[in-house]
C-alpha positions in Angstrom: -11.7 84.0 40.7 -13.9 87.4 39.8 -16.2 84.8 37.9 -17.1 82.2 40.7 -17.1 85.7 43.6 -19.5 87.5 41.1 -22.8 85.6 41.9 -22.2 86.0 45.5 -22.1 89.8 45.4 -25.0 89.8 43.8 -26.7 87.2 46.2 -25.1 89.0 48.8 -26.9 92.6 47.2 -30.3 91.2 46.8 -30.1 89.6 50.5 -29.6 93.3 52.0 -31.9 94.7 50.2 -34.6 92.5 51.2 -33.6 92.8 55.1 -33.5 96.6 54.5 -37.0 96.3 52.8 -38.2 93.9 55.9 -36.6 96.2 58.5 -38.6 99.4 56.6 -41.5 97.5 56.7 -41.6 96.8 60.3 -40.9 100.4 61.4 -43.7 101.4 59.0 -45.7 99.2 60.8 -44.7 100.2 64.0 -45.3 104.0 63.3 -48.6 103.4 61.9 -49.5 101.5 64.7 -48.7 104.3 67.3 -50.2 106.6 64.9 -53.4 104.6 65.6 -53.2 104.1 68.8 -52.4 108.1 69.7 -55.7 109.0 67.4 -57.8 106.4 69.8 -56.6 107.7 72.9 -57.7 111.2 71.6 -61.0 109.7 70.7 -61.4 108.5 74.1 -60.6 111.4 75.8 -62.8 113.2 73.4 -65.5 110.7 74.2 -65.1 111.0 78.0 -65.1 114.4 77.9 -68.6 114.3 75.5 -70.0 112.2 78.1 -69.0 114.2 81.1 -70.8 117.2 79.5 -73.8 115.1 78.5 -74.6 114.0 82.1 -74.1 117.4 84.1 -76.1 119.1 81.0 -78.9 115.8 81.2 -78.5 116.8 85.1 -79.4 120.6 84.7 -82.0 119.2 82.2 -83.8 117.2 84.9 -84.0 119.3 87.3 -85.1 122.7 85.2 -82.0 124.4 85.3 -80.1 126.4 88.4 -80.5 129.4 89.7 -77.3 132.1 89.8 -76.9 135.4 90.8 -77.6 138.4 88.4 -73.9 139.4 87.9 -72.5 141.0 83.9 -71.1 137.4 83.2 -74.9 135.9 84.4 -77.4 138.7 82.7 -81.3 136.9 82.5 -81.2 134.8 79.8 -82.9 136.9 76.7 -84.2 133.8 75.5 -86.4 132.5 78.2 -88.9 135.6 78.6 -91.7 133.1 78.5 -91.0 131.6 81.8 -92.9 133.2 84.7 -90.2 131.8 86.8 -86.4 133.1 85.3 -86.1 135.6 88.0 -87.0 135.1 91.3 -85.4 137.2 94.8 -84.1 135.4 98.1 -86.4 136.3 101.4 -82.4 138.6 101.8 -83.4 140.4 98.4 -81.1 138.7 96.0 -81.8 138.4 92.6 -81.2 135.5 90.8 -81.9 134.0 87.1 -82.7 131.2 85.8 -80.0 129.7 83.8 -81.2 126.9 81.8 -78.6 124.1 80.5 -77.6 125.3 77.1 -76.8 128.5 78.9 -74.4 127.0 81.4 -72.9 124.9 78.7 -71.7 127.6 76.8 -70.2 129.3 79.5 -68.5 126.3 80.5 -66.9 125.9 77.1 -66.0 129.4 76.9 -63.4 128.8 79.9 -61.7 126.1 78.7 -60.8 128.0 75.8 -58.5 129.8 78.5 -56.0 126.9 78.4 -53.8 126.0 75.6 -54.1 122.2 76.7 -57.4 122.3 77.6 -60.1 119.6 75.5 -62.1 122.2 74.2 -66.2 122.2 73.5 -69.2 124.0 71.7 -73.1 123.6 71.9 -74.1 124.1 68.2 -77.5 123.4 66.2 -78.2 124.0 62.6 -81.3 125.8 64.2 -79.4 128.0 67.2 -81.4 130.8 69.1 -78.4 132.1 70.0 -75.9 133.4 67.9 -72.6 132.1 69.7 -74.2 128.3 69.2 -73.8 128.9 65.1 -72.1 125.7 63.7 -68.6 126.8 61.7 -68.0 124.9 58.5 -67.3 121.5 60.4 -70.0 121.3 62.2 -72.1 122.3 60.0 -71.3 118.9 57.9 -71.5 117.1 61.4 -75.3 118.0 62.0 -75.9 117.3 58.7 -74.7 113.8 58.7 -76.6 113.5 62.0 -80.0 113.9 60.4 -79.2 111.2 58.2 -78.5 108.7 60.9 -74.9 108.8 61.6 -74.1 108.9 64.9 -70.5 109.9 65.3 -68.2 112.2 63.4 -64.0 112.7 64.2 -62.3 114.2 62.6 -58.2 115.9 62.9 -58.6 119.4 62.0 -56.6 122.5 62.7 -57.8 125.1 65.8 -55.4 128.5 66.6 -52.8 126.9 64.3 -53.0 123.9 66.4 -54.0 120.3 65.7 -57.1 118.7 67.5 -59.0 116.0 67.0 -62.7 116.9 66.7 -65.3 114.8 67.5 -69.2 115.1 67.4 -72.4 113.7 68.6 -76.0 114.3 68.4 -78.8 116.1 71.4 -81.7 113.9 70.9 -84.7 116.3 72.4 -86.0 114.9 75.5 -89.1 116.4 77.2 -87.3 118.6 79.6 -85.8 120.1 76.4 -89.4 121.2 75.7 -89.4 123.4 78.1 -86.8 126.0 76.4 -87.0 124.8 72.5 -90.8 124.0 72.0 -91.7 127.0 70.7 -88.8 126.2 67.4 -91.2 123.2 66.7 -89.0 120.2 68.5 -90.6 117.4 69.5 -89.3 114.4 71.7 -86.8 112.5 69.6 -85.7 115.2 67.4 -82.2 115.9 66.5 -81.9 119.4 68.5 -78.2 119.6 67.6 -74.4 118.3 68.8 -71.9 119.1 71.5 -68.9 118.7 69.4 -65.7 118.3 71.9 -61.5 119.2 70.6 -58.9 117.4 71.6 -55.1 119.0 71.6 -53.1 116.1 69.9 -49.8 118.4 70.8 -49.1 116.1 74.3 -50.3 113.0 72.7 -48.1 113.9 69.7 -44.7 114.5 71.7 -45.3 111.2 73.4 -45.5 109.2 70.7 -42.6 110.7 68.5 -40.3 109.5 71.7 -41.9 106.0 71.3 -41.4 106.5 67.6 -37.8 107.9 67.8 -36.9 104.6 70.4 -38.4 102.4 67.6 -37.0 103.4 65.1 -33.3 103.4 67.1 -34.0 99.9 67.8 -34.5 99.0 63.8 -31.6 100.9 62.8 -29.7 98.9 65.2 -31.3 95.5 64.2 -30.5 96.6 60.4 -27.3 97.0 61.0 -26.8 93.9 62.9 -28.3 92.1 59.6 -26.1 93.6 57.2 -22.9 92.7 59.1 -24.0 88.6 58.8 -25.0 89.1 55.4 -21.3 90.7 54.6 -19.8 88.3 57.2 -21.3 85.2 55.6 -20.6 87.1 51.6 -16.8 87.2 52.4 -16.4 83.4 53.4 -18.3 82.3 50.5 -16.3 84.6 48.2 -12.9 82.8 50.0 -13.9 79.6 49.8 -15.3 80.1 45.9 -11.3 81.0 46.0 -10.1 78.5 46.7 -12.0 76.1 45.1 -11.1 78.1 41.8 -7.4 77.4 42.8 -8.3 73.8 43.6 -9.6 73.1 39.6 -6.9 74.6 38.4 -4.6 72.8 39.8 -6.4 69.2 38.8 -6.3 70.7 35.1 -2.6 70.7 35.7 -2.2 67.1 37.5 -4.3 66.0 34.3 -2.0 67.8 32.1 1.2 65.6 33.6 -0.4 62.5 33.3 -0.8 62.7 29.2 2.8 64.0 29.3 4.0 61.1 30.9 2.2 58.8 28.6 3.6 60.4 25.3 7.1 60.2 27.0 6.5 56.3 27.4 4.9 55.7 24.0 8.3 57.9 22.7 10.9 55.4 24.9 9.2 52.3 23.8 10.2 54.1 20.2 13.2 56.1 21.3 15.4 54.3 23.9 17.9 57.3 23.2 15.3 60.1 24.3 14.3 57.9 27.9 16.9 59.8 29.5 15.9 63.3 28.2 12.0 62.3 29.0 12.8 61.5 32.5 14.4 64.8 33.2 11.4 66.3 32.3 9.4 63.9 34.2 11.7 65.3 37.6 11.4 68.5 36.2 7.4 68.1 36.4 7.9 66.8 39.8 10.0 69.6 41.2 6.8 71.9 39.9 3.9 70.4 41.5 6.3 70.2 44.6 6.3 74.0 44.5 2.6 74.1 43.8 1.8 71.8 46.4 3.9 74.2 49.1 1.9 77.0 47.4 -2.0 75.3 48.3 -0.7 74.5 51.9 0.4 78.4 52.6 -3.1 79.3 50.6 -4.5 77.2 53.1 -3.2 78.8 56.3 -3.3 81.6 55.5 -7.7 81.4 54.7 -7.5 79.4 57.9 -5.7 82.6 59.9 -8.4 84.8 57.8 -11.4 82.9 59.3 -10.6 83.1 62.5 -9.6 86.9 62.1 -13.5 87.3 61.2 -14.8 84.9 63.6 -13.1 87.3 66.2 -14.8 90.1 64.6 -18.0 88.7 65.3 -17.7 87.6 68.8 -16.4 91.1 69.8 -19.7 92.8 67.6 -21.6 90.1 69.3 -20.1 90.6 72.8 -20.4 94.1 72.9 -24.1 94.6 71.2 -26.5 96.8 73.5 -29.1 94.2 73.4 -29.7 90.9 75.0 -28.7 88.3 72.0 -28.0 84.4 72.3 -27.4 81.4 70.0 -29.5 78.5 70.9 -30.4 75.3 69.5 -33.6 75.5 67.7 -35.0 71.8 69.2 -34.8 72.7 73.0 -33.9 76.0 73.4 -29.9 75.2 74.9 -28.4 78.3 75.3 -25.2 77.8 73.4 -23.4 81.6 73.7 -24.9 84.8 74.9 -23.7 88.4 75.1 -22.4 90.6 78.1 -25.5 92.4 77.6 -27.6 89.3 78.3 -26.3 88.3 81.4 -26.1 92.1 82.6 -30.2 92.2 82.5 -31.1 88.3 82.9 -28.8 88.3 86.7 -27.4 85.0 85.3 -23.8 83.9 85.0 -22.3 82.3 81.4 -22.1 79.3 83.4 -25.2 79.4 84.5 -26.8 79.9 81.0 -24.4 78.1 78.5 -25.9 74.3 78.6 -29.2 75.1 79.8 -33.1 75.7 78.0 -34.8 78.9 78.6 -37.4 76.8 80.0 -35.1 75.2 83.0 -34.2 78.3 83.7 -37.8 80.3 83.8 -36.8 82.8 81.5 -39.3 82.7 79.2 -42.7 80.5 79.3 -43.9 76.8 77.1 -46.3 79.1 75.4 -43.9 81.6 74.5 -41.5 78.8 73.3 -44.2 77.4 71.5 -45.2 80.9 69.7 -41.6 81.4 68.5 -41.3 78.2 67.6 -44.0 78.1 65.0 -43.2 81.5 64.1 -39.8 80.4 63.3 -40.9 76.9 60.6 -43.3 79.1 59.4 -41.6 82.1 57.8 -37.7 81.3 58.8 -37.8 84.3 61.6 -39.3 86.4 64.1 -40.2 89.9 64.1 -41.3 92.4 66.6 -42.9 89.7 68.8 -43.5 91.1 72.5 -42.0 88.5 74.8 -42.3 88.6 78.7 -38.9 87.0 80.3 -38.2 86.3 84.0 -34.7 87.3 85.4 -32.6 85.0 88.2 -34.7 87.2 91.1 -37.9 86.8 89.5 -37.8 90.6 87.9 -40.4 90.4 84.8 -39.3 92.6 82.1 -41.1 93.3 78.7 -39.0 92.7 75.4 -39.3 93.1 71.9 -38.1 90.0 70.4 -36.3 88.9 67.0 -35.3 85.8 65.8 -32.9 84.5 62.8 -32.4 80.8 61.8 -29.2 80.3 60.1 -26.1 77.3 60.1 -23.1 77.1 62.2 -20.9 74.6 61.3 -23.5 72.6 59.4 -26.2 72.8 62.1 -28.9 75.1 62.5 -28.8 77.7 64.9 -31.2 80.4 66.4 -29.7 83.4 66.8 -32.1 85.8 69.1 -32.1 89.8 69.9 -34.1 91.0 72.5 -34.6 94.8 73.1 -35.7 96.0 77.0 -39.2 98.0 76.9 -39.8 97.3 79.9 -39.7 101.2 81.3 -41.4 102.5 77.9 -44.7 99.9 78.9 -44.2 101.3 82.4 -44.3 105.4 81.1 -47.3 104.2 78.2 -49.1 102.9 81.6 -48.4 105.6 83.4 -49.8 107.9 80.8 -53.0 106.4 80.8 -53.5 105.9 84.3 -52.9 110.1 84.3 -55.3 111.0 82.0 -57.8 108.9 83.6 -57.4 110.7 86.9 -57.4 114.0 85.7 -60.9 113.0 83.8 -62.1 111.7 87.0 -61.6 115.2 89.5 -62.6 117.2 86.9 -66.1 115.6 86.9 -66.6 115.2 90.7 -65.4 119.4 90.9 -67.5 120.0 88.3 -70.7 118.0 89.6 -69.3 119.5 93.1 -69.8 123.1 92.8 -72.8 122.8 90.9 -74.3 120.3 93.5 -73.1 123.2 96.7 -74.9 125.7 94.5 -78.3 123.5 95.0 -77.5 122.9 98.8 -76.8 126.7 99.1 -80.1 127.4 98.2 -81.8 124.5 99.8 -80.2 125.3 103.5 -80.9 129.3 103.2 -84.8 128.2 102.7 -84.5 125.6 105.3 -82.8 128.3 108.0 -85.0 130.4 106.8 -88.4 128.2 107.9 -87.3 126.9 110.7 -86.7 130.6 111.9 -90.5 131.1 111.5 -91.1 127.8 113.7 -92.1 126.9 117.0 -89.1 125.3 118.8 -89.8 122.0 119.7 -92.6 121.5 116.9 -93.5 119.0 114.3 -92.7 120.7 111.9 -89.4 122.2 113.5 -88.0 118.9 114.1 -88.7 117.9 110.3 -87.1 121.2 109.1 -84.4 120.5 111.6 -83.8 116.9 109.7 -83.6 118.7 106.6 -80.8 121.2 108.3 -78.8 117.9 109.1 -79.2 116.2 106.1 -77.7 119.3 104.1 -75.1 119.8 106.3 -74.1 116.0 105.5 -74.1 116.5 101.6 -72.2 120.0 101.9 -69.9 117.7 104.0 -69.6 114.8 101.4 -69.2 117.8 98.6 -66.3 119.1 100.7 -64.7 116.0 100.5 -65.6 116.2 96.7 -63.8 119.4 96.0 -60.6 118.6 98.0 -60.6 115.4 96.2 -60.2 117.1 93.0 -58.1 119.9 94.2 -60.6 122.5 94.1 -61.6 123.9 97.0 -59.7 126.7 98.5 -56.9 126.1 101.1 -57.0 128.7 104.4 -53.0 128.6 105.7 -52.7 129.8 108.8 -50.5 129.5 111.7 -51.5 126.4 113.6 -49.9 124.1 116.7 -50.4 120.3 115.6 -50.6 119.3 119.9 -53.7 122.2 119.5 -55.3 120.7 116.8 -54.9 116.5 118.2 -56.0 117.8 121.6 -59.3 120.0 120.8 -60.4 116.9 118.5 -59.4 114.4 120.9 -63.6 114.2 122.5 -64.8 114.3 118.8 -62.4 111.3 117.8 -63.7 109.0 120.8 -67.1 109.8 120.1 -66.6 108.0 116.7 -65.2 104.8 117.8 -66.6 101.9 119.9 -66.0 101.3 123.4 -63.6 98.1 122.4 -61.7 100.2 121.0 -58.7 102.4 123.3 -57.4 105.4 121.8 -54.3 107.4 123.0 -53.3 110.5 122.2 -49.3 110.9 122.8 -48.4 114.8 122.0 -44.9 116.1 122.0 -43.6 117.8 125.0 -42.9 121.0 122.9 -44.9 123.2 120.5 -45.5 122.0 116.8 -46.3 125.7 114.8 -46.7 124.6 111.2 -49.0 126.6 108.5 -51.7 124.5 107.5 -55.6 124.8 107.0 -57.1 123.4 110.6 -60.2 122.4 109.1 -58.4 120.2 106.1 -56.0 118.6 108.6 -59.2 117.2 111.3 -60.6 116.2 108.3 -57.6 113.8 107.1 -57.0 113.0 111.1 -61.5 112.0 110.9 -60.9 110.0 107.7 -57.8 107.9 109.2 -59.9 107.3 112.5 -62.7 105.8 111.1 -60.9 103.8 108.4 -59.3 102.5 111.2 -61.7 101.9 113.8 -63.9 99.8 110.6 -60.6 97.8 110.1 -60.9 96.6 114.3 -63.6 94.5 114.1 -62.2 93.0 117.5 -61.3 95.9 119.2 -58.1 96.8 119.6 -55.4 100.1 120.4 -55.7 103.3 118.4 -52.8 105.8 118.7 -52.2 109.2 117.4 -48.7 110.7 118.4 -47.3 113.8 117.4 -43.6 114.8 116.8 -41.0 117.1 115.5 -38.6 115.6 112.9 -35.6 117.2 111.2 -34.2 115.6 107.8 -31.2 117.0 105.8 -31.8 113.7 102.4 -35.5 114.9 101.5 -37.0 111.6 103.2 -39.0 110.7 106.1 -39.8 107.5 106.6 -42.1 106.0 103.6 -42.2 109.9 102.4 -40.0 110.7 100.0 -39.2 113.6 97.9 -40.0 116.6 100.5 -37.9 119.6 101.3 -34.8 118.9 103.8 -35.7 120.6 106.8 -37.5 120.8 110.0 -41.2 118.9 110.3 -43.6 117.8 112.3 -44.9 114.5 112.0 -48.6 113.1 112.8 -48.7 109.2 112.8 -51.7 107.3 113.1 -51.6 103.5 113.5 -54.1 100.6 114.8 -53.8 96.9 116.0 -56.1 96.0 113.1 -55.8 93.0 110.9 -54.0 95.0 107.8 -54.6 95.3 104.3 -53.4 92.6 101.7 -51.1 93.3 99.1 -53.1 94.1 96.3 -55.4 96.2 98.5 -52.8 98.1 99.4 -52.0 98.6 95.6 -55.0 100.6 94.9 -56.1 101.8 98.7 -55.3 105.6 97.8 -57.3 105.1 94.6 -60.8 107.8 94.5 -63.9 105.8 95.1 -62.1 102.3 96.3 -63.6 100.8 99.1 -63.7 97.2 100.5 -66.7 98.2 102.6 -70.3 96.9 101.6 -71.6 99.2 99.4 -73.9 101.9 101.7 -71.2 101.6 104.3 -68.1 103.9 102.5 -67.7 106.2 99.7 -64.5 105.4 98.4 -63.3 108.7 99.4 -61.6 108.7 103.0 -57.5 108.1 102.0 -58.0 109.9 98.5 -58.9 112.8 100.1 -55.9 112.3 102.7 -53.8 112.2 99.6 -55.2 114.9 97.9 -54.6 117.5 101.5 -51.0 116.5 101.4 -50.3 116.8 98.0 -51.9 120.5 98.3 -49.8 121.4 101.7 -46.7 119.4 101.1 -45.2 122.6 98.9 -45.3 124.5 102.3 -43.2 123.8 105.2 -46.3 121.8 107.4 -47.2 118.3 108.6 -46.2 115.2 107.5 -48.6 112.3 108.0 -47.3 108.8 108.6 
């Protein structure tokens, strides 16, 4: 017995091992894989945030610089005593300076080393006039590379005991440059120098040890599942080596009879006298393998009782697993058992799924069939293989799948585990989607306040003119043009800064009927006579605290989205009303304070908005106008005012 068990031990020890070594191997893969993938999303931010800085610097480049006033933080730039034109006064007698763009650069950076979890930046050349652009040791190896023709260096280094990733690019000299850096001997085309941009990995990190810590769960789990087949299959080979053992001995034995019974004729064909005694001995063998013969048939019941004792212990591991398993066929796909687990997430019954292919039922696709399939004859299994599935209500859901071909009862059988991602796609996406917002308001603030600066300057010179004209002039109707045509920039640069959260919010205590009923004349000036508007108020007063000029702004926004959307005319109505809710939700609003509110709702006889419209409608810069007919901008900003007021108690637009 320990003889014919020994060699399945040990096939049994070398099998485990290798599905330990596979299982360690696909988690190494995994984690180096989300290793890789958090260092590219830091490169991409790093490279957003590169190219953000490129354009408003290539902006301030263009245009010669900006004026500022002459505060401690904004002294006259040291460096640019050669221009004739770095300080100049306003008709009012207010000095300003010329700040050119490496100056304004530098104080940009120079904030965001405020924040912890801010992407950090530095203006640096091997050849700096000033003494806060000096490359550090990095850098330094970054420029250098640069003059030999690289044209991007990353890098993870350590900032303020933290870890960033650091990435670099070259200033080509362009002939604005000239301007400030002639005089060092630049020419156009040089290599000036690098903004080189640092990335904190800390939030990017902590994300992806969850995803880590989840993958690895899910391997541990899948390991353990292995081992208990292997160990499963080791002890019925070991039994059945048993009793096959037993089995030979026994034959030895019925041999052993049969040469006794032929000396014990040879001696009564010689001995008559000793017949008698042999055939006692003969009974006597009989009586023996009797006994033997009960013995094999208990042997066999009770390996028979042991079977189904570990059979039992397999269904109930199998039953009870927290992932969606199933033993199919491996020609069609039947489903042939699956797990409580399995029909919990896939909405089907056991009668509905025992009989029938995945494909009759929809749950997974011929080309994901296909995939497994050739997975399957080509290396016996299938690892880590993302699988979409489609549940009884049509619910998609994104798996990790793994496959195993072994026997049952002679036949080959796939035996498949699928783990649920579904929600850890969803939070990946979500991520993403995030950071790209974020990187999107903080270049339109940034190009924003900039961009006022220029129409701050450009309307006090205007004013300032037209005072000195003749009303009614040439020339004051021209100036007069001008007037309007800063008024509508400051207007779109409004919208701008609200969008990304950045202009200032004046709460004060306002009545919503006030508010509908002053801008009622402006609203019907904007749409067409087709169109009928009515304005139903509430029969009692609305107070809420909320910035007048931010709320006609959202009311403007949702008019004229709406009157564009009633090519055929139509009925507009704005109604106002006092709502009290004690569950934190107000019809599609959810989430908000239990309380008293008053609600503004806007609606339109319009055709509507298709589905996947409506998906991305809120979206900054979407539009499905024609493209000098809408800015993109109407419903983010609407979004934008009531995310900013909805942590007071205020309106609620519907």
């Amino acid at each position: 017995m320990p003889a014919a068990s020994n060699p399945i031990k040990r096939y049994a020890y070398v099998l485990s091992f290798a599905w330990t070594v596979i299982i360690i191997c696909s988690f190494a893969w995994s984690y180096s894989q989300q290793k890789s993938n958090v260092l590219e999303i830091a490169k991409s931010e790093a490279r957003i945030a590169f190219q953000k800085d490129a354009l408003y610097r290539k902006w301030a480049a263009k245009h010669g610089g900006v004026y500022v006033p002459v505060t401690p933080e904004t002294p006259p730039n040291p460096y640019l005593p050669h221009s004739l034109e770095r300080d100049i006064s306003t008709p009012l007698g207010k000095s300003l300076t010329l700040m050119n763009p490496a100056y304004m650069t530098r104080q940009v950076f120079e904030l965001a080393t405020e924040g912890k979890y801010f992407v950090r930046g530095h203006i640096t050349s091997l050849n700096p006039i000033r003494s806060e652009n000096a490359p550090d040791q990095w850098e330094r190896g970054a420029l250098t590379a640069f003059e030999k023709g690289v044209k991007e260096v990353s890098d993870i280094k350590a900032i303020d005991g933290q870890q960033y990733l650091r990435l670099m690019r070259p200033f080509i000299v362009e002939p604005p440059c000239l301007k400030c850096h002639a005089a060092q001997g630049y020419k156009t085309g040089d290599i000036r120098g690098g903004i080189s941009v640092s990335v904190p990995m800390s939030v990017l990190s902590a994300n992806s040890d969850k995803i880590i810590a989840g993958t690895g769960m899910a391997h541990g789990l899948i390991w353990l599942l292995g081992i208990g087949i292997i160990s499963l299959g080791s002890r019925k080979l070991s039994k059945s080596a048993a009793t096959i053992h037993e089995k030979n001995l026994q034959l030895e034995d019925e041999i052993t009879e049969h040469q006794q019974a032929r000396e014990q004729l040879q001696e009564q064909a010689a001995l008559l006298e000793e017949e008698i005694g042999e055939r006692q001995m003969a009974q006597e063998a009989l009586q023996e393998q009797t006994v033997m013969l009960e013995e094999e048939i208990a042997e066999r019941i009770r390996a028979e009782a042991a079977i189904i004792q570990s059979e039992e212990k397999f269904s109930k591991s199998f039953q009870n697993a927290p992932l969606m398993m199933a033993i199919t066929k491996i020609e069609d796909g039947t489903f042939l058992d699956i797990n409580n687990k399995f029909i919990e997430l896939s909405g089907y019954s056991r009668e509905e799924l025992v009989g029938k292919t995945s494909l009759e039922l929809g749950w997974i696709s011929a080309e994901d069939r296909a995939r497994i399939v050739d997975e399957c004859r080509l290396h016996g299994r299938v690892s880590g293989m993302d699988l979409h599935v489609c549940t009884k209500d049509n619910r998609q859901l994104i798996t990790q799948y793994y496959g195993e071909l072994f026997p049952i009862d002679g036949q080959p059988r796939f035996l498949s585990v699928c783990l649920d991602v579904t929600e850890q796609r969803k939070v990946e996406a979500q991520l993403l989607h995030s950071q790209k917002m974020e990187a999107v308001g903080t270049l339109a603030g940034g190009v924003a306040h900039d961009f006022n600066n220029v129409l701050t300057v450009i309307a006090g010179y205007a004013s300032f003119l037209l005072m000195r004209l003749e009303d009614e002039s040439e020339e004051a109707v021209m100036v007069g043009e001008i007037v309007k045509s800063v008024d509508r920039a400051a207007e779109m640069t409004r919208s701008l800064l609200a969008f990304s959260r950045k202009e200032p919010m004046s709460m004060k205590p306002e009545d919503i009927n006030r508010i509908i009923a002053a801008l009622e004349k402006s609203l019907r000036r904007l749409i067409r006579e087709d169109i009928e508007l009515k304005c139903v108020l509430s029969d009692r007063s609305i107070p809420v605290m909320a910035d007048k000029g931010q709320l006609e702004q959202v009311l403007i926004n949702l008019v004229v989205n709406a009157r564009d959307a009633m090519s055929s005319g139509g009925v507009m109505s704005i109604t106002s009303s006092i709502m009290e809710t004690e569950d934190g939700e107000i019809g599609l609003v959810n989430g908000i304070k239990p309380g008293v509110y008053g609600v503004i709702s806007v609606s339109d006889t319009g055709l509507g908005m298709s589905r996947e419209t409506l998906e991305h409608i809120f979206e900054p810069f979407f539009t499905t106008k024609e493209s000098n007919k809408g800015t993109g901008l109407g419903l983010s900003i609407v979004v934008t005012v009531y995310n900013s007021s909805s942590e007071t108690d205020g309106a609620i637009l519907t």
